[in-house]
N, CA, C and O atoms as CSV, one atom per row, in Angstrom:
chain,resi,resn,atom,element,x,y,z
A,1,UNK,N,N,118.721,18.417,234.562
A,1,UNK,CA,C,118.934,17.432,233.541
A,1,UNK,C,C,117.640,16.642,233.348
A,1,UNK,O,O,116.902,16.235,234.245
A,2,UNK,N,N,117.478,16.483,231.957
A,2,UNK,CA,C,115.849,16.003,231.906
A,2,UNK,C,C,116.405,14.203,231.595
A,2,UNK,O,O,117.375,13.764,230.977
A,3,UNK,N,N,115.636,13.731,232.107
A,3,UNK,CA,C,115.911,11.830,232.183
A,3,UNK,C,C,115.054,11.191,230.869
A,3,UNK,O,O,113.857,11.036,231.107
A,4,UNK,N,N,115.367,10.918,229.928
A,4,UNK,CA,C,114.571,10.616,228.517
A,4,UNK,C,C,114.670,9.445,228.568
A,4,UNK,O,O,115.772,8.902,228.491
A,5,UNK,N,N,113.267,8.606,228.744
A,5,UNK,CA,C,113.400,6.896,228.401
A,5,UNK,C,C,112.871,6.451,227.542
A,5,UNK,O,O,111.685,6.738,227.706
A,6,UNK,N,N,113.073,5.458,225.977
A,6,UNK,CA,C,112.608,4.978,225.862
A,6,UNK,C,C,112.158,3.584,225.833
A,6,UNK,O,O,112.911,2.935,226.560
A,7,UNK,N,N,111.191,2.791,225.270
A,7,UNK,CA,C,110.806,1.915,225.478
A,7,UNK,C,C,110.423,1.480,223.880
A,7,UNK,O,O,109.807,2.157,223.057
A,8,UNK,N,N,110.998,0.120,223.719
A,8,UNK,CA,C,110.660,-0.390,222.736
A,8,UNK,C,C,109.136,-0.924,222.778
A,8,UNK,O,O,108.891,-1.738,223.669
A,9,UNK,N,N,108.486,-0.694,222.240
A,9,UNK,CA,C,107.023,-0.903,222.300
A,9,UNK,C,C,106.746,-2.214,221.447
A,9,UNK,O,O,105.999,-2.037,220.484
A,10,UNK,N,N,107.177,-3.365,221.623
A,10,UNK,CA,C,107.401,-4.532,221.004
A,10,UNK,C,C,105.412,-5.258,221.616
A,10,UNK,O,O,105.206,-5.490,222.807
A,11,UNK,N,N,104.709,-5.391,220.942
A,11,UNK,CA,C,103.394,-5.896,221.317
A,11,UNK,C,C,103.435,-7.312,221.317
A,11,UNK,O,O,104.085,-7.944,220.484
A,12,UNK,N,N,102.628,-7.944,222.409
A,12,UNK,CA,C,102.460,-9.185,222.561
A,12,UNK,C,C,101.742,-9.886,221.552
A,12,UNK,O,O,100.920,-9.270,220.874
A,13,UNK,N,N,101.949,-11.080,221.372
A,13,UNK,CA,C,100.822,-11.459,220.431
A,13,UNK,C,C,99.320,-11.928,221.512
A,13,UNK,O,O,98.352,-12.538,221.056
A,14,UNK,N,N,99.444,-11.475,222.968
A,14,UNK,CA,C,98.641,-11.835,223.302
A,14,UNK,C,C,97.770,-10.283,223.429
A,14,UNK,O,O,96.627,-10.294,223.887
A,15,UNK,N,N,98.247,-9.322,223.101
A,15,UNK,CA,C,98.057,-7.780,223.504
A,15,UNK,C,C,96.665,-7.504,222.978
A,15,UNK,O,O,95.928,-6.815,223.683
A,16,UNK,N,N,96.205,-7.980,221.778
A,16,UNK,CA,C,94.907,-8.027,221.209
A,16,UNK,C,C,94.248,-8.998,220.664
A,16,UNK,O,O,93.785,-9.086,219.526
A,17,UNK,N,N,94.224,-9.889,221.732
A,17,UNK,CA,C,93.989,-11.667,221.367
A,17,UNK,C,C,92.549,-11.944,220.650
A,17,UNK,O,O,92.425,-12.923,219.915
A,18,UNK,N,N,91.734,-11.271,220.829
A,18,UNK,CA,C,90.785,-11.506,220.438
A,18,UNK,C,C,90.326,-10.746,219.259
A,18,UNK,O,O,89.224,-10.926,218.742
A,19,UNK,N,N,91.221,-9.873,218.837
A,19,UNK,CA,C,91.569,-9.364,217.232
A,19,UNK,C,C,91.709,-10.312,216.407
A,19,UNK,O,O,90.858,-10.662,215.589
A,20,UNK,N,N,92.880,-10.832,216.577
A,20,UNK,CA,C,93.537,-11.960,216.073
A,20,UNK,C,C,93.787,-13.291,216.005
A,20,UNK,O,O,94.544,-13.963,215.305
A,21,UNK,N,N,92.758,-13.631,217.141
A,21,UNK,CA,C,92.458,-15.000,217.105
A,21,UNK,C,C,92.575,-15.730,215.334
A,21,UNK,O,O,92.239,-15.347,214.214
A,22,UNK,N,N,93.188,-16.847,215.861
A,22,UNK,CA,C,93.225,-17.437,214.340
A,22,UNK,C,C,92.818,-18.948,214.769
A,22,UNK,O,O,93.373,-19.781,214.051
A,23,UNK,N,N,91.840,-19.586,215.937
A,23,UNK,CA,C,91.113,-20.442,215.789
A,23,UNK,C,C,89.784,-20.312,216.434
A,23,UNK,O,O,89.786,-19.262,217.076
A,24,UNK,N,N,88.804,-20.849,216.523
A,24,UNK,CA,C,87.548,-20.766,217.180
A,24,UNK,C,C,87.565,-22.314,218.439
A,24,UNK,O,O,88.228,-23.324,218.200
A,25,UNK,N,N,86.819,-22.165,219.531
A,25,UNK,CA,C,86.733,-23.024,220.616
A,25,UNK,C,C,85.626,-23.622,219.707
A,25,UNK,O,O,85.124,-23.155,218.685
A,26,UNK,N,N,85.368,-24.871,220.412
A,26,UNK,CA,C,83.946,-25.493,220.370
A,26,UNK,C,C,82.614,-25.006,221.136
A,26,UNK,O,O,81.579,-25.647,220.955
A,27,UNK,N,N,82.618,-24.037,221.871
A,27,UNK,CA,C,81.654,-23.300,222.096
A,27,UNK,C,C,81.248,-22.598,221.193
A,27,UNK,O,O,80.070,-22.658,220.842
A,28,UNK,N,N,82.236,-21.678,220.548
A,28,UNK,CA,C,81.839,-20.649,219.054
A,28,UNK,C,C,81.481,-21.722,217.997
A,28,UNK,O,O,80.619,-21.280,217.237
A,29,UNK,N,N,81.779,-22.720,217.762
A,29,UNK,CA,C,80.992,-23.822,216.344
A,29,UNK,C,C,79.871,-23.908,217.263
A,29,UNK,O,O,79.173,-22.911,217.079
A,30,UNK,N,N,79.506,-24.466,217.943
A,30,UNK,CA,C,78.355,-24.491,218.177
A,30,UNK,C,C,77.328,-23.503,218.488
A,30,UNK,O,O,76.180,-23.855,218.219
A,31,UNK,N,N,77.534,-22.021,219.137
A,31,UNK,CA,C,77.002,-20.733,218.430
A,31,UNK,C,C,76.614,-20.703,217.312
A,31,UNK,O,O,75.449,-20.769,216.921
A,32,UNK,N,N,77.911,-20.564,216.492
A,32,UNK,CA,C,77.552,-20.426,215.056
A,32,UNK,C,C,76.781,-21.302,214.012
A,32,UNK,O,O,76.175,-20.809,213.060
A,33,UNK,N,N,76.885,-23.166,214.372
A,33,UNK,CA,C,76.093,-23.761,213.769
A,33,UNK,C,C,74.652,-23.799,214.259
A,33,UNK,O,O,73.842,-24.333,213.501
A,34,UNK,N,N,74.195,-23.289,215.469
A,34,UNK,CA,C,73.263,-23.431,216.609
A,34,UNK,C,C,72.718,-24.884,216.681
A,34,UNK,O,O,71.595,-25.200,216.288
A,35,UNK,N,N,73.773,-25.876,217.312
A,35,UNK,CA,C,73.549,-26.362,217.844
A,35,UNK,C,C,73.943,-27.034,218.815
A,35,UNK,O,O,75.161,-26.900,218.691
A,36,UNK,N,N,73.736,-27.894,220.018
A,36,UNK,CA,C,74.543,-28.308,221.219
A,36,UNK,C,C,75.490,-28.132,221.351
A,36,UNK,O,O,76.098,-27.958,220.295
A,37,UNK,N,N,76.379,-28.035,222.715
A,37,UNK,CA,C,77.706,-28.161,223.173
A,37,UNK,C,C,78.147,-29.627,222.703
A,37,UNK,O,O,79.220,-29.865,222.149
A,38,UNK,N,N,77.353,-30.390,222.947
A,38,UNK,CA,C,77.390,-31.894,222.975
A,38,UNK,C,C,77.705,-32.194,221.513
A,38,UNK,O,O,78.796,-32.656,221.177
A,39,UNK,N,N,76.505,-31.859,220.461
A,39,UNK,CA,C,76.646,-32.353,219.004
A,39,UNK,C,C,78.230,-31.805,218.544
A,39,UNK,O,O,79.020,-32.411,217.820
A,40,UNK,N,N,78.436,-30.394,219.238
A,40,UNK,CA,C,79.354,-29.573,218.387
A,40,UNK,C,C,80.590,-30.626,218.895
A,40,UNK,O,O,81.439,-30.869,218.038
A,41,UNK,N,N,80.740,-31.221,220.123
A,41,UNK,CA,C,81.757,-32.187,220.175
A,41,UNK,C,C,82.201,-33.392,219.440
A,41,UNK,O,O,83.298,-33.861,219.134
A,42,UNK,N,N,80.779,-33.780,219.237
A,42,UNK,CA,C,80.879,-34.831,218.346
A,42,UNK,C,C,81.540,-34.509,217.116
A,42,UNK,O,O,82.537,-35.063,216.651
A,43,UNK,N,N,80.685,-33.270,216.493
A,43,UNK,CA,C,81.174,-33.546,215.151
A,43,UNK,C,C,82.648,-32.899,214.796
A,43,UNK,O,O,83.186,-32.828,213.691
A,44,UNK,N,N,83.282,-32.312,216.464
A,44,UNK,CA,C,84.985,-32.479,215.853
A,44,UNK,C,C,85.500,-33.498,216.359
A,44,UNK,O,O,86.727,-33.590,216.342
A,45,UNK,N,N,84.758,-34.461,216.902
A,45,UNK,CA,C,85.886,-35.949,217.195
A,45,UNK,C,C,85.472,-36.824,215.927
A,45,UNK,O,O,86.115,-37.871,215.855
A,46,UNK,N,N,84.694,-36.658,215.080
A,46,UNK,CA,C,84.200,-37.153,214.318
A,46,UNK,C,C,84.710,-37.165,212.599
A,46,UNK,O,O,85.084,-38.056,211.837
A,47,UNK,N,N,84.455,-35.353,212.440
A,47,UNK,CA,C,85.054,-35.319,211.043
A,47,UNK,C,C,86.232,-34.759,210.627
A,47,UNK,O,O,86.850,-33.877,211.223
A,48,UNK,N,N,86.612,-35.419,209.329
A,48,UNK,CA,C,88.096,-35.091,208.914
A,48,UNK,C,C,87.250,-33.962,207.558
A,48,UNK,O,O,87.710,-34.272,206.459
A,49,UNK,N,N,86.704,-33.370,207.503
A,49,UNK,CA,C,86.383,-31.852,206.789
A,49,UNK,C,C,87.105,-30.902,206.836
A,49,UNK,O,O,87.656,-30.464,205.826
A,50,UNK,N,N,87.304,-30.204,208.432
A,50,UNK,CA,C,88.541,-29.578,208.738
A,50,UNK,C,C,89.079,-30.128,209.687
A,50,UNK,O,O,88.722,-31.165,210.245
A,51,UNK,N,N,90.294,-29.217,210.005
A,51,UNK,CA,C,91.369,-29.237,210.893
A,51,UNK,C,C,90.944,-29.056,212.223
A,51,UNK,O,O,90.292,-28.043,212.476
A,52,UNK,N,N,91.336,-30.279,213.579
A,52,UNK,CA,C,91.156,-29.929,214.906
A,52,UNK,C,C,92.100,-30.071,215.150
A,52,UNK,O,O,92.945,-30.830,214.674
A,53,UNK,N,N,92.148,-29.182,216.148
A,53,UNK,CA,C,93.791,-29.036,216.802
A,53,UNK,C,C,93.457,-29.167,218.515
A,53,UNK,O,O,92.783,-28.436,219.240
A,54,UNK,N,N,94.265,-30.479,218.830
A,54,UNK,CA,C,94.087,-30.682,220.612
A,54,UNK,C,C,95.290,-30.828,221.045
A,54,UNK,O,O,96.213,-31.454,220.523
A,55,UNK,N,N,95.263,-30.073,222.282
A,55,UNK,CA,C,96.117,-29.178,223.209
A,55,UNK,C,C,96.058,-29.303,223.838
A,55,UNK,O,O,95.155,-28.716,224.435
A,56,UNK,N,N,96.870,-30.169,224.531
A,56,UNK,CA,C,96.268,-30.892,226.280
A,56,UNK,C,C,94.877,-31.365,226.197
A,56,UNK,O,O,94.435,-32.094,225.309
A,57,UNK,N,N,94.158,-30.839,227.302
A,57,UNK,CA,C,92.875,-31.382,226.845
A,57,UNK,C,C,91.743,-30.100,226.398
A,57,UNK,O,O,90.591,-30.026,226.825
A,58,UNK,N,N,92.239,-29.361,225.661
A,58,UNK,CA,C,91.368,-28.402,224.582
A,58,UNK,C,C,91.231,-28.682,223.288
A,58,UNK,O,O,91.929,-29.552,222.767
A,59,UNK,N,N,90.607,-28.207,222.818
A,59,UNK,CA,C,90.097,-28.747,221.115
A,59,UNK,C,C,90.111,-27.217,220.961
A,59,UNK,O,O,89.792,-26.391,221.817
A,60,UNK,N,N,90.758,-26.886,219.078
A,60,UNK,CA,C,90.629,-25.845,218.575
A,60,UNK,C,C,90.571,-26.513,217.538
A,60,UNK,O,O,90.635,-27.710,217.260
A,61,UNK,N,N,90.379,-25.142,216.747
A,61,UNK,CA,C,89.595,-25.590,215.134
A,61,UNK,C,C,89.983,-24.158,214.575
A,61,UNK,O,O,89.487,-23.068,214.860
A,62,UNK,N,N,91.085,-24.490,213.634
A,62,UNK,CA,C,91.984,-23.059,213.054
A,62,UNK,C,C,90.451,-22.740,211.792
A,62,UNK,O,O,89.842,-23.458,210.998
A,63,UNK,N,N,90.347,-21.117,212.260
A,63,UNK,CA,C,89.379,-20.449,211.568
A,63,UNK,C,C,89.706,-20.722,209.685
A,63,UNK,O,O,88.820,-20.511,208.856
A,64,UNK,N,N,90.464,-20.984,209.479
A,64,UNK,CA,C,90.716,-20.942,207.965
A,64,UNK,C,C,90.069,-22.365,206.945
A,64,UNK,O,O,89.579,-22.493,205.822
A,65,UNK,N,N,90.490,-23.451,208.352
A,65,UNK,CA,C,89.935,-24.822,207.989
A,65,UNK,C,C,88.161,-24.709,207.897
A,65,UNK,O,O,87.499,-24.968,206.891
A,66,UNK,N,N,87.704,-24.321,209.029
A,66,UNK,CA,C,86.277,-24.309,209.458
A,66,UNK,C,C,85.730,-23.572,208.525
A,66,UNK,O,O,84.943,-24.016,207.689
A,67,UNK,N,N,86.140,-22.290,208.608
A,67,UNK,CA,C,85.369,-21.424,207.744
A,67,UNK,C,C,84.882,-21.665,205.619
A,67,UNK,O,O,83.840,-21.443,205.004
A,68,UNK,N,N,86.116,-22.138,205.220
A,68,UNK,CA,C,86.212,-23.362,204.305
A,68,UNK,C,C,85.153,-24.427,203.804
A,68,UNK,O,O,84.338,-24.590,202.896
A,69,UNK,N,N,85.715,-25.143,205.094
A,69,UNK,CA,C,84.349,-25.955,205.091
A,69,UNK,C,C,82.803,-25.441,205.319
A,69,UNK,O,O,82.079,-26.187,204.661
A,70,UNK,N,N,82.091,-24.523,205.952
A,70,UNK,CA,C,81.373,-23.591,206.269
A,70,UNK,C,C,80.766,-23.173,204.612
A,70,UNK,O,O,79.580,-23.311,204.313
A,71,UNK,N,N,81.482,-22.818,203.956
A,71,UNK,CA,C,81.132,-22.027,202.989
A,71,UNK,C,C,80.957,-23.352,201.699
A,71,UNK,O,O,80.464,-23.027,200.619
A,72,UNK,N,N,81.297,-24.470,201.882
A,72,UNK,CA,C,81.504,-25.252,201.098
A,72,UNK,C,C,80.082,-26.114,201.195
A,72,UNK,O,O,79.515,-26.782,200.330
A,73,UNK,N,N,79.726,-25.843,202.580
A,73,UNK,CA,C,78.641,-26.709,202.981
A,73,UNK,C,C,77.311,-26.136,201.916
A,73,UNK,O,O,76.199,-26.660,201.982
């Protein structure tokens, strides 16, 4: 008798997180603007341009807001 299993193959949303990321850290703004860890802090405690999002004690910045502003600049 052959034993046939299947498995619902239901994917995490964490399964390809970095596909799908849909915000950037404050390390990546500051990559991308090249400049400081430090400035890049400032200028998300600072401006209402885009959206920061804090999470306990993390700061995110949803890619849709930033990028927006980015292109606007």
């Amino acid at each position: 008798m052959e034993v046939v299993t299947q498995t619902n193959a239901v994917k995490s949303p964490t399964d390809s997180l970095k596909a799908t990321t849909l915000v950037y850290t404050v390390e990546e703004i500051a990559q991308m603007l090249s400049i400081s860890l430090r400035s890049a802090y400032n200028l998300c405690n600072s401006t209402t341009e885009f959206r920061v999002l804090r999470v306990g004690g993390s700061i995110r910045i949803p890619k849709d807001s930033f990028d927006a502003w980015l292109r606007a600049a």
